[in-house]
C-alpha positions in Angstrom: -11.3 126.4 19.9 -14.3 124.6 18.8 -16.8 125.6 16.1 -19.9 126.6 18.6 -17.1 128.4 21.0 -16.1 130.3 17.8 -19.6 131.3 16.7 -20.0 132.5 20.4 -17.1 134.4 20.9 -18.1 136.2 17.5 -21.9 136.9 18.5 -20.6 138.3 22.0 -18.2 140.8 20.8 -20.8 141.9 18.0 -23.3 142.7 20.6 -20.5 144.6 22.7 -19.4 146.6 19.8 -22.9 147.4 18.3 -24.9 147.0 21.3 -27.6 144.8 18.8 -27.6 140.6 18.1 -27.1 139.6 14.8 -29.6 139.1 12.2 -27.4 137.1 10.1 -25.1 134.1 11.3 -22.7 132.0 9.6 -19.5 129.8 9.7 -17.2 128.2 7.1 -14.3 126.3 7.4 -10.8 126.0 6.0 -9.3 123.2 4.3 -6.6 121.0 3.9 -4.8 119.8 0.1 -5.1 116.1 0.7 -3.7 115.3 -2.9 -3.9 116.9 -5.9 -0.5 119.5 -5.9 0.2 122.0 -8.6 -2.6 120.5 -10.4 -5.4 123.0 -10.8 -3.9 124.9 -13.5 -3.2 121.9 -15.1 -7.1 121.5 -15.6 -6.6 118.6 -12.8 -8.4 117.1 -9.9 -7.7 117.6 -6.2 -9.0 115.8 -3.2 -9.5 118.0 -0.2 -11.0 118.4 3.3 -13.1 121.2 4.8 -11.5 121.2 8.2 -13.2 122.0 11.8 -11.7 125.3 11.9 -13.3 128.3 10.3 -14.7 131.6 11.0 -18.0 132.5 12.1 -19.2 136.1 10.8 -22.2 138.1 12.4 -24.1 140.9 10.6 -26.7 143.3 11.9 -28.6 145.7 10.6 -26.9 149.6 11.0 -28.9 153.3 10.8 -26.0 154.5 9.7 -24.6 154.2 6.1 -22.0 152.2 5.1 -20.4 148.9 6.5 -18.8 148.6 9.8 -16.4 145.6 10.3 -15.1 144.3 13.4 -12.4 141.8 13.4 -12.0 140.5 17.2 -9.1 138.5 17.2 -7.1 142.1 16.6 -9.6 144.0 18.4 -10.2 146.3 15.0 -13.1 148.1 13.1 -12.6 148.8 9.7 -15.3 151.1 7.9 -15.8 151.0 4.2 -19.3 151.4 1.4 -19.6 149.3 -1.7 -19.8 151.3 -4.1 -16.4 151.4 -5.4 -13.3 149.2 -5.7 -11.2 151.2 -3.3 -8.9 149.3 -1.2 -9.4 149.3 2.4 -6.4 151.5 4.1 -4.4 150.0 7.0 -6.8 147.2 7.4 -5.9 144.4 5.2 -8.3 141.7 6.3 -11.6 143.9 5.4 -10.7 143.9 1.7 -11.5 140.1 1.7 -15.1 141.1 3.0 -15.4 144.5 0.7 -14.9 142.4 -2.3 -17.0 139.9 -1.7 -20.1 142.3 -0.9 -18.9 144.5 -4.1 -19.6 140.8 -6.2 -23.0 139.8 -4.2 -24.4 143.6 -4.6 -23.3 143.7 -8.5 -25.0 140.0 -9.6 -27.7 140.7 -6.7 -29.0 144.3 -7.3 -29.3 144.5 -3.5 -27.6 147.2 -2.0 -25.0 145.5 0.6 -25.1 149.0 2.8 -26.1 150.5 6.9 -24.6 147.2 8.1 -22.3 146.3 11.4 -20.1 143.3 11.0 -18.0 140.9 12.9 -15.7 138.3 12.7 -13.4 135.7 14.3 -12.0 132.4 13.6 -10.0 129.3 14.9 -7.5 129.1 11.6 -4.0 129.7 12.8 -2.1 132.1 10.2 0.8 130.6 8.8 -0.1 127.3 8.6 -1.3 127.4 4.6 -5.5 126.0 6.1 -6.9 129.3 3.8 -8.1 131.3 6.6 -9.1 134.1 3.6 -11.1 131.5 2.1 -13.1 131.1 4.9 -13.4 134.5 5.3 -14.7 135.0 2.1 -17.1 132.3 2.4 -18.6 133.3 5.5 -19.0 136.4 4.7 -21.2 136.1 1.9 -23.2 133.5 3.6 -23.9 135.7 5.9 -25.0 138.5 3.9 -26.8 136.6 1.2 -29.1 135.2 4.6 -29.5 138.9 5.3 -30.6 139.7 2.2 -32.8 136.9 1.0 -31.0 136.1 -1.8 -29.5 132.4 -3.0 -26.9 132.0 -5.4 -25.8 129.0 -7.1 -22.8 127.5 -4.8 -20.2 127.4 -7.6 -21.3 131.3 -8.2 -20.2 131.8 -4.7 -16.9 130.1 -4.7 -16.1 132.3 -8.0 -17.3 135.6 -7.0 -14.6 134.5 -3.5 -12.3 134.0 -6.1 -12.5 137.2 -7.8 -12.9 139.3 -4.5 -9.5 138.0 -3.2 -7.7 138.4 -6.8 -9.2 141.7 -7.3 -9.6 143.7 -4.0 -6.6 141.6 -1.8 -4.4 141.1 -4.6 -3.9 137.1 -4.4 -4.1 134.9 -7.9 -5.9 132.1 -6.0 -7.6 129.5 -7.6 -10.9 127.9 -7.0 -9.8 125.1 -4.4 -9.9 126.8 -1.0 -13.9 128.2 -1.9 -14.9 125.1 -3.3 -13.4 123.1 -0.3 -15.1 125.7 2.2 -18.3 125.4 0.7 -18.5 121.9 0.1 -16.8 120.2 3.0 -18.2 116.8 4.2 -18.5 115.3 7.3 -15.7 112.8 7.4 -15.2 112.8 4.0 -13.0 114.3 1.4 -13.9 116.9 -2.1 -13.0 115.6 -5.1 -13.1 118.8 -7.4 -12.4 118.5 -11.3 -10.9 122.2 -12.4 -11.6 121.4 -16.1 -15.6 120.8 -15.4 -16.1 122.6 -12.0 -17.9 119.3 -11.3 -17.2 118.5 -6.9 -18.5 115.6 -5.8 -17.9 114.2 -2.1 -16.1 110.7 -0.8 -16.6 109.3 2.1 -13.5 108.5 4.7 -14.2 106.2 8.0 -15.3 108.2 10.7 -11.9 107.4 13.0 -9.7 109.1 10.1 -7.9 112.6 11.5 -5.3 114.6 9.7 -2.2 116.2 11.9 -1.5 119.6 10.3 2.3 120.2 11.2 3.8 123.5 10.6 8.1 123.3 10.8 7.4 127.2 10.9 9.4 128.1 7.7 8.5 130.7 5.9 6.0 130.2 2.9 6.3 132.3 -0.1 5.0 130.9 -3.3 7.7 133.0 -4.6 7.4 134.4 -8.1 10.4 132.5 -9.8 9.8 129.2 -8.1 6.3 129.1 -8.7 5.9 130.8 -12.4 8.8 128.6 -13.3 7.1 125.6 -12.6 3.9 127.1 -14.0 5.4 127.6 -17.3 7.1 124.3 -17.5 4.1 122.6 -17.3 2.6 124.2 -20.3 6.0 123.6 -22.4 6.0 120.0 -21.1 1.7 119.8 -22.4 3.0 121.8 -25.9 5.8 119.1 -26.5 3.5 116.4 -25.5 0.3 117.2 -27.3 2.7 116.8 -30.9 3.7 112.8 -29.6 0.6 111.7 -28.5 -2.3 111.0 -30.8 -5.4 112.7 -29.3 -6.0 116.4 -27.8 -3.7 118.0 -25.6 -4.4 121.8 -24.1 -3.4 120.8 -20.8 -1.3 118.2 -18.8 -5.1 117.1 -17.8 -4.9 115.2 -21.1 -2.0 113.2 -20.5 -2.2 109.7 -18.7 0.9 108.3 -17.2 1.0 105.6 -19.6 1.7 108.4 -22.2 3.9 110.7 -20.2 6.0 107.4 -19.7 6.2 106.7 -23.2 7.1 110.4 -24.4 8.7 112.1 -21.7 12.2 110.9 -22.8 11.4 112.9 -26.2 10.3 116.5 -24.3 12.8 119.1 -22.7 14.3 117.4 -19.5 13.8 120.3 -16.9 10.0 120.3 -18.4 9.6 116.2 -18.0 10.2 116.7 -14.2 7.6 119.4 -13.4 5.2 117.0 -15.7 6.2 113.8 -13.7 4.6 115.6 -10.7 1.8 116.9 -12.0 0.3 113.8 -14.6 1.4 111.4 -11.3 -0.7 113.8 -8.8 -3.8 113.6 -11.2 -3.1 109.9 -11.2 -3.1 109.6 -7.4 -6.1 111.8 -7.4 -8.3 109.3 -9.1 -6.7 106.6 -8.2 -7.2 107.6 -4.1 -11.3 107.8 -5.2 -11.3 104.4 -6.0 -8.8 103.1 -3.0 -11.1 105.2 -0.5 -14.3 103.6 -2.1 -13.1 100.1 -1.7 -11.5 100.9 2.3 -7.7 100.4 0.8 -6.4 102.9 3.1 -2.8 101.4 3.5 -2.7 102.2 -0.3 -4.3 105.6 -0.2 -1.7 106.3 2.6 0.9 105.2 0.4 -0.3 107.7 -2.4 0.5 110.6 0.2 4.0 109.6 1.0 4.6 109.3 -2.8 3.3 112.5 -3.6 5.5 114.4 -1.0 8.6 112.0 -2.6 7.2 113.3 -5.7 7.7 117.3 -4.5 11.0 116.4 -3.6 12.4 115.0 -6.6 10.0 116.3 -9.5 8.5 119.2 -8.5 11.4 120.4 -6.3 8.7 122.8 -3.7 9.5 120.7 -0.9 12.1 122.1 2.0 14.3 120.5 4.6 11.6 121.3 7.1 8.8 119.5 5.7 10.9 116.6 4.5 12.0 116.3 8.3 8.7 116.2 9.4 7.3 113.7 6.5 10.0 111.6 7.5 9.3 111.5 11.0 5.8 110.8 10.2 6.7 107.3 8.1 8.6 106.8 10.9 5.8 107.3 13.6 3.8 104.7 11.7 1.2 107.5 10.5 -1.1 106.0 7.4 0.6 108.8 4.9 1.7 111.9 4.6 2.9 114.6 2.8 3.3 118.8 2.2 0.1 120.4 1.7 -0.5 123.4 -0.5 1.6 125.7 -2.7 5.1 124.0 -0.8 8.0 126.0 -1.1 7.6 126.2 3.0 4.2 126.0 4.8 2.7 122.7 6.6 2.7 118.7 6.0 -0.5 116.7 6.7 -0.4 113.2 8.4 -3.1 110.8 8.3 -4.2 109.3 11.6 -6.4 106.8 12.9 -8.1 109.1 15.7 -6.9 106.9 18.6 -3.2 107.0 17.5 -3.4 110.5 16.5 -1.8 112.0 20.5 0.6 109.1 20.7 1.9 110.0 16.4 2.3 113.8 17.5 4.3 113.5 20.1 6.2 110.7 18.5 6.5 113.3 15.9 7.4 116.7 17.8 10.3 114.4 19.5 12.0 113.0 15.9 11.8 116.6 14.4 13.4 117.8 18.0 16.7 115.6 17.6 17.3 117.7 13.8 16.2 121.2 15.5 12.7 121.7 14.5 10.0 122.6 16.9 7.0 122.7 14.8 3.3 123.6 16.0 1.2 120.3 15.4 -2.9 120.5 15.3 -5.7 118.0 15.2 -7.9 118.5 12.3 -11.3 116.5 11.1 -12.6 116.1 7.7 -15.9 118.5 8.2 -18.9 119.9 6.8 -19.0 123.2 4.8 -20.1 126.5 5.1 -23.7 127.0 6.8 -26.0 129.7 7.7 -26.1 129.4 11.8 -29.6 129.8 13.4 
C-alpha cells in the first residue's frame, strides 16, 4: 500500500472512531540494514535505507482525560495517561506510543493528555523492516506538531530508543530511529555509533532493494547473540595489547591490523572480529564506491558480507543462504541477510527495471529447495515528516 493510501486509510478510521479530523499528521518509514552487521555496538558505522513503508499516525484533540489509541490494522483501542511507567495490559503495540509521550512530556513540560490517537502502517511483521521504529517515530512527530514543540532529531531517535527498551522491553540500538528519521530519497544513511554523526549518500534513482523473507523464524536469541556480543569485546581486549594505539572497541581496529594480530587472539574471538572489523571496512569503503558510481563493487561488498555471516559470524540460516544464492544467481547487483540474522529477511539490490523479472527468477530457485518466501519491492526514501 502506498504512503498517501496509508495516511488515508489512518485519517478515515480516526474520524470514524472519534467522529473529529486530526490536528496532527505524520508518517515515518522503516528501514532496511544495507551494510553494517553486528557493528553498532562495536562503536561502528552502518549504511541504511529509510524504506517507502511506514506508519502514518493521527492525533486529535479529546475532552476527555487521558490518551485513547486506535490501532486499525487490529481494529483495537487501547487507553492509557502519562503519568506513570505502567505497562499497557493486553495491548502490546500501545506501549511503544506510551513511552514515547512519557519521554516528550518529561524533556518538554507539556502535558501529553485528553488526546485520541490512530495508527496504521504498510510494514509487514516478520520481515525484520522495524515497524516499532516507525511507530515510535511517528508518533512523536505527531505529537511534538501538536504541541508546538521541536526537538533536536538525534533527541528524538534517543528518547525512541529508550521508550522501546524501557516501556516494550527491547535492547534496541539507535539504527532503526536514526534511519526513520533521516531517510533520503534514493539514497542511503551512513550513521557513525561512536559520534552519532548521520550523514546521507546518494544512490541512482533506478536502484530498488527486494526484501525476501524465507519465513523462518527470527529470534535474536540470548546465547547466539550475547555470545557473539561478548566475543567481540574479548577479541578488542586482546587486540588493544598487540596493536600500538587505543583500542576500547573493535571501531579502532583496521583490517590491516586485525590481519596482522588475529593469529595471536583466542580463535573463536578472531572469527566474530573478522565479521565485524570487515563490515566497518565495507561500510566505508561502500561510501566511497557509491560516490564514484562503482556499483558492481558495492554489490560485491553485499554478497561478501552475507559470505561473511556465514563463515565468521555464523547468524546466517539455510533459508537465507538459499535465497542469497539464488539472488547471485538471478544476476541481482548484491545481496545479503539484513538485520540481527539468526532467521529474518535478505535484501537484493536491483536495477528497477530488472527488479519483477529477479523476483520471480528468485521465488522459482528457492521453489526447487522448498522455500516459498514472501518477496517485496522496496525504495530508498525520505524520513519521517509532519503531513499537512
Amino acid at each position: 500500500m502506498e504512503k498517501t493510501a496509508v495516511i488515508e486509510k489512518a485519517t478515515t478510521a480516526h474520524i470514524d472512531k472519534f467522529g473529529k479530523t486530526p490536528d496532527s499528521k505524520a508518517w515515518a518509514p522503516g528501514r532496511i540494514e544495507v551494510v553494517g552487521n553486528h557493528t553498532d555496538y562495536n562503536e561502528g558505522t552502518v549504511l541504511s535505507a529509510a524504506i517507502d513503508r511506514g506508519h502514518a499516525f493521527c492525533i486529535s484533540k479529546s475532552d476527555k482525560p487521558g490518551i485513547r489509541l486506535l490501532a486499525v490494522d487490529v481494529d483495537q483501542v487501547a487507553e492509557f495517561d502519562t503519568s506513570d511507567m505502567e505497562k499497557v495490559s493486553g495491548a502490546g503495540w500501545a506501549n511503544y506510543v506510551k513511552g514515547v509521550f512519557f519521554y516528550i512530556q518529561e524533556i518538554t513540560g507539556e502535558p501529553i493528555d485528553a488526546i485520541d490517537c490512530t495508527f496504521f502502517g504498510s510494514i509487514p511483521m516478520g520481515a525484520g523492516l522495524s515497524s516499532s521504529a516507525a511507530l515510535e517515530v511517528a508518533s512523536a512527530t505527531a505529537v511534538l506538531n501538536l504541541i508546538g514543540k521541536t526537538l533536536d532529531l538525534k533527541e528524538v531517535a534517543k528518547l525512541c530508543q529508550k521508550a522501546e527498551q524501557k516501556f516494550a522491553g527491547t535492547n534496541c540500538g539507535l539504527l532503526d530511529q536514526f534511519s526513520s528519521i533521516f531517510g533520503r530519497h534514493h539514497g542511503l544513511i551512513h550513521s557513525d555509533f561512536r559520534s552519532l554523526e548521520v550523514s546521507g549518500v546518494d544512490l541512482p534513482d533506478d536502484i530498488e532493494f527486494l526484501v525476501v523473507n524465507p519465513k523462518v523464524q527470527h529470534s535474536l536469541a540470548d546465547s547466539p547473540y550475547n555470545e557473539r556480543r561478548e566475543r567481540c569485546e574479548q577479541a578488542a581486549e586482546e587486540l588493544a595489547k598487540r596493536i600500538d594505539h587505543p583500542v576500547s572497541a573493535l571501531r579502532d581496529v583496521s583490517w590491516e591490523e586485525f590481519e596482522q594480530f588475529k593469529g595471536q587472539i583466542d580463535p573463536g574471538a578472531a572469527k566474530r572480529a573478522a565479521h565485524v572489523v570487515g563490515e566497518i571496512t565495507r561500510v566505508e569503503q561502500g561510501v566511497e564506491q557509491l560516490k564514484s558510481g562503482d556499483l558492481t563493487a558495492f554489490g560485491a561488498a553485499l554478497f561478501e558480507s552475507h559470505q561473511s555471516s556465514i563463515e565468521n559470524f555464523e547468524n546466517s540460516c539455510p533459508e537465507l543462504d538459499v535465497v542469497v544464492g539464488a539472488a547471485r544467481e538471478a544476476g541481482a547487483l548484491g545481496a545479503r541477510l539484513s538485520g540481527g540474522g539468526f532467521g529474518g529477511a535478505a535484501i537484493v539490490m536491483v536495477r528497477e527495471a530488472d527488479a519483477k523479472a529477479t523476483g520471480e527468477t528468485i521465488s522459482a530457485l528457492c521453489a526447487e529447495k522448498g522455500i516459498t518466501p514472501e518477496i517485496l519491492t522496496v525504495i530508498p526514501s525520505a524520513g519521517a515528516e509532519v503531513i499537512q
